[in-house]
C-alpha positions as CSV (number, residue, x, y, z in Angstrom):
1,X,-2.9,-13.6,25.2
2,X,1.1,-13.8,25.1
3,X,0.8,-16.2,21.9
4,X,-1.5,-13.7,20.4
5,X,1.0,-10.7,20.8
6,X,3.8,-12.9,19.4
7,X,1.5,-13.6,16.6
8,X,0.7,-10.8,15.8
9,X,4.3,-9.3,16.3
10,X,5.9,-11.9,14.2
11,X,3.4,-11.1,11.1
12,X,3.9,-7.2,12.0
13,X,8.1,-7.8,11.4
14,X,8.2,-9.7,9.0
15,X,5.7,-7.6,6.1
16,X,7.6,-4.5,7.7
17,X,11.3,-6.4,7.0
18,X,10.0,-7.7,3.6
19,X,8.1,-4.2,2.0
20,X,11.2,-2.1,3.4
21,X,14.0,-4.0,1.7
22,X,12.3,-4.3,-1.3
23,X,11.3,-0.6,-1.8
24,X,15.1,0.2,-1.0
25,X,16.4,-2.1,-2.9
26,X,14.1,-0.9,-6.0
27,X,14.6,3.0,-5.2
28,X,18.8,2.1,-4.7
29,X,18.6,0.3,-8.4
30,X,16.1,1.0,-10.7
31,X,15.5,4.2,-12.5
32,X,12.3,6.0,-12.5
33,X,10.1,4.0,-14.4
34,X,12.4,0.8,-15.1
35,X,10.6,-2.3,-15.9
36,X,12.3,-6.1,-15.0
37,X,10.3,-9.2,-16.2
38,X,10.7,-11.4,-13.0
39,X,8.0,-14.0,-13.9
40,X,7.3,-14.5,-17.7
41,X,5.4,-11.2,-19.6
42,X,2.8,-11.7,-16.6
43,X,5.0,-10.7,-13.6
44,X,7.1,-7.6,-13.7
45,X,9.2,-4.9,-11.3
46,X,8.2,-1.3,-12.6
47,X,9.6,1.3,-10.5
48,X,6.8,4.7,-9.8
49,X,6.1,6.4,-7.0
50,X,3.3,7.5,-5.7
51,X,3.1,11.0,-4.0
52,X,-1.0,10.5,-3.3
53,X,-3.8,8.0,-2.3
54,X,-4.1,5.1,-3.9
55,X,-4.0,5.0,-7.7
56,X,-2.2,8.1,-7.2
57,X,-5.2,10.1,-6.3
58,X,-4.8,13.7,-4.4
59,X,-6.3,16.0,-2.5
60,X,-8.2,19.2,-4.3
61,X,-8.0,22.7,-3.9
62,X,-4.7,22.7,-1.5
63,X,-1.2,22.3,-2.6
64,X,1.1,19.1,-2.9
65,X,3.1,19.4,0.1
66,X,0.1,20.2,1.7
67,X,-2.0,17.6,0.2
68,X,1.0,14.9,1.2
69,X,0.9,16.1,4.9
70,X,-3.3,15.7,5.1
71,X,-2.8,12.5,3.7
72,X,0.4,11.4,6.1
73,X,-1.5,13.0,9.2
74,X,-4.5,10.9,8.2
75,X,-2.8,7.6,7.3
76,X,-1.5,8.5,10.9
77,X,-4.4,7.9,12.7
78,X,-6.0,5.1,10.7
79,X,-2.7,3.1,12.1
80,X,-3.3,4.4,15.5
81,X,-6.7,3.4,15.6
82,X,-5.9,0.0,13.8
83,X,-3.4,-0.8,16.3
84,X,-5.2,0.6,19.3
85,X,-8.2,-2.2,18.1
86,X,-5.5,-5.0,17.3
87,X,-4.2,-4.7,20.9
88,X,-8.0,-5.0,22.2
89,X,-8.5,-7.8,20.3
90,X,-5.4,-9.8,21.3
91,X,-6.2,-9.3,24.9
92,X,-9.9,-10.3,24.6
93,X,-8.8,-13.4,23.1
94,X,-10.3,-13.2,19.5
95,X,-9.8,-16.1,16.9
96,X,-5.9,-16.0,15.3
97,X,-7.4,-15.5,11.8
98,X,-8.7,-11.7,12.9
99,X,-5.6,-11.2,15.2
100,X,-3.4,-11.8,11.7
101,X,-5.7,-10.2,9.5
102,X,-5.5,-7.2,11.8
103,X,-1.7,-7.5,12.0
104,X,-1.6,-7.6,8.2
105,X,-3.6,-4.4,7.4
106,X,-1.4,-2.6,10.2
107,X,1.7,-3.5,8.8
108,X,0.5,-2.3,5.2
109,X,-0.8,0.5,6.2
110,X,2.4,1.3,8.4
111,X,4.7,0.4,5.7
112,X,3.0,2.9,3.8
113,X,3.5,5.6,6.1
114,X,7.5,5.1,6.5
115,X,8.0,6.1,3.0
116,X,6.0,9.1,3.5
117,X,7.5,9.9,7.1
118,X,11.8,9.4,5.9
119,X,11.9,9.0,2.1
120,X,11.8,12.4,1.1
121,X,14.9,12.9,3.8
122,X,16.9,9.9,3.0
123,X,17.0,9.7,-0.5
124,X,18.2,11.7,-3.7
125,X,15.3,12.4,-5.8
126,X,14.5,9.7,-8.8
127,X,13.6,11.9,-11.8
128,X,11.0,11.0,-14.4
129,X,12.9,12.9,-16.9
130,X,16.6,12.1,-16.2
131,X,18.5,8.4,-16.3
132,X,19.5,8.5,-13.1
133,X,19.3,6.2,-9.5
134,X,18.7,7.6,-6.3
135,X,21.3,7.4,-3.1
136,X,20.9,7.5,0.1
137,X,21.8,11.2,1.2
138,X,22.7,12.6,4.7
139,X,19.5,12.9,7.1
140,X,17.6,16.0,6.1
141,X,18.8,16.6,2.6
142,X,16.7,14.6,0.6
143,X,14.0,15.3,-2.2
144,X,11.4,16.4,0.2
145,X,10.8,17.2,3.9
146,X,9.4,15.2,6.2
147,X,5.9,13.6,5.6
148,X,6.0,14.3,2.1
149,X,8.1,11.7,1.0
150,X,6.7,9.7,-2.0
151,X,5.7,6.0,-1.8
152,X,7.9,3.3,-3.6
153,X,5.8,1.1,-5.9
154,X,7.0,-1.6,-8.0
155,X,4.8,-4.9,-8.3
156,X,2.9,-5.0,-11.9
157,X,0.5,-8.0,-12.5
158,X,-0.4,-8.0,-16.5
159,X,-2.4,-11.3,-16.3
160,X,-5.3,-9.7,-17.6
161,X,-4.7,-7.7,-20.6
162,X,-6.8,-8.7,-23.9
163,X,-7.4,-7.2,-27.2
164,X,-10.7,-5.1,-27.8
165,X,-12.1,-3.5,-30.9
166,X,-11.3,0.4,-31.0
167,X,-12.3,3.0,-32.8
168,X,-9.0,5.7,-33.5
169,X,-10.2,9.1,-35.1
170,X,-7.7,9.4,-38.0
171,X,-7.2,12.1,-40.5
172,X,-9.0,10.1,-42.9
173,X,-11.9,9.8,-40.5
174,X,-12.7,6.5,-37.8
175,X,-10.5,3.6,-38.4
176,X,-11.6,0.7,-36.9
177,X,-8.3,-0.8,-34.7
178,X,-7.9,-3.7,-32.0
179,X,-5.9,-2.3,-28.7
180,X,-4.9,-3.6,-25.7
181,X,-6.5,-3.2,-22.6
182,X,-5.5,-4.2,-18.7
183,X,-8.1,-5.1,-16.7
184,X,-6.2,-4.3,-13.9
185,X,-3.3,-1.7,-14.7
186,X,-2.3,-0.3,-10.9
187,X,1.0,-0.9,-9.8
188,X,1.7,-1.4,-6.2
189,X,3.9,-2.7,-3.1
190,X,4.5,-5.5,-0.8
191,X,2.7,-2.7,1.7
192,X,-0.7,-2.9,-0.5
193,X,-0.4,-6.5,-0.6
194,X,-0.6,-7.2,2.6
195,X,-3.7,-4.5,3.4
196,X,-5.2,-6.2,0.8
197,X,-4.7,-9.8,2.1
198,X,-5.9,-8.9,5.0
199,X,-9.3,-7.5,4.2
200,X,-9.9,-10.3,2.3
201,X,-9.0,-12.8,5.1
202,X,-11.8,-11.0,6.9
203,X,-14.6,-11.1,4.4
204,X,-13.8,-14.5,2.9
205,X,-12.9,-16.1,6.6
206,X,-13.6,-14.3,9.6
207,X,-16.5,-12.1,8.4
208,X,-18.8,-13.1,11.4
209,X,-15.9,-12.8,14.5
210,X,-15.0,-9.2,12.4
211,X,-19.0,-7.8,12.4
212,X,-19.3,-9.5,16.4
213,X,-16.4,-7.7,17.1
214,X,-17.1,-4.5,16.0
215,X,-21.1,-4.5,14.9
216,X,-22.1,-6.6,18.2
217,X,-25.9,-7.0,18.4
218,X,-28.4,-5.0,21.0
219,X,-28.6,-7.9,23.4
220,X,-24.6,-8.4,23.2
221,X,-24.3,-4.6,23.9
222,X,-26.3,-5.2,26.8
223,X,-24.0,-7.9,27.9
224,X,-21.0,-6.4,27.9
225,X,-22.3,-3.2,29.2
226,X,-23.0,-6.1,32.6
């Protein structure tokens, strides 16, 4: 069980270390919607923020600050029910592919939440209208309050993008055009990385130990009901 906590502790640190610095060091930097090729055309940094879900998606019907603390309060939970289930699994003894999986999707998700929890308190506001970099500001006097801080996001893949045929409505009438379109346009975090890497240890690896674990048959209920 102690090898399973260390584990687990160990992939928790190091995705927290790795996302944190990196958002910092982007929001310290970068101006609102810089670009840096790292790797190639394929592989860039492009500096957003995301004050939503993913994609940037909201709540309806209730205003932004509201909207943010929902979503904070929420994202909240979903970590203390994430790590209330890792620490279960760790002292039942579970495989070390779920344990990291778990630890993965925890530290994603957690990640997630410090830029909502402190970046709004920390940090001068990055403006999508004006050319300038954030700094870090005394505690409280930041862009926003707390838990309605913005999330950094700076990771753009453009592997994907091909030309398709287009139809643009011109003066003239329909002009047939080619256009570029990416597959996959999102850009996103070290945070979102790991959520994602861990999901798809679980369905690709440890699908079975994930559905015993949490989907356990009748006569299994029965079992550990004994």
């Amino acid at each position: 069980m102690k090898k399973g906590f260390i584990i687990a502790g160990i992939v928790i640190l190091v995705t927290l270390v790795f996302d944190q610095w990196l958002k910092v060091h982007i929001k310290l930097n970068y101006e609102y919607g810089q670009r840096e090729y790292v790797l190639g055309d394929w592989f860039q940094f492009h500096f957003v923020e995301n004050p939503g879900m993913a994609f940037g998606l909201e709540f309806p019907f209730v205003s932004k600050n509201a909207a943010k603390i929902i979503l904070t309060s929420l994202r909240l939970f979903a970590v203390g029910a994430i790590f209330y289930y890792l620490k279960g699994m760790i002292q039942r003894k579970v495989s070390l592919g779920l344990i990291i999986s778990s630890a993965l999707i925890f530290a994603g998700a957690f990640g997630n939440i410090i830029d909502s929890l402190l970046y709004g308190l920390i940090f001068s506001e990055s403006s999508y209208y004006l050319p300038v970099v954030a700094e870090i500001v005394p505690f409280g006097t930041g862009y926003e309050g707390f838990m309605t801080g913005r999330v950094v996001d700076m990771l753009h893949v453009d592997l994907f993008t091909i030309d398709i045929p287009w139809f643009a409505n011109r003066t003239e009438g329909l002009e047939f055009i080619w256009r570029s379109f990416n597959f996959f346009a999102p850009i996103f975090n070290i945070a979102d990385v790991a959520i994602s890497l861990g999901v798809g240890i679980i369905i690709v690896f440890q699908r079975k130990i994930f559905q015993t674990e949490f989907f356990p048959k009748k006569d299994e209920k029965e079992e550990i009901s004994e």
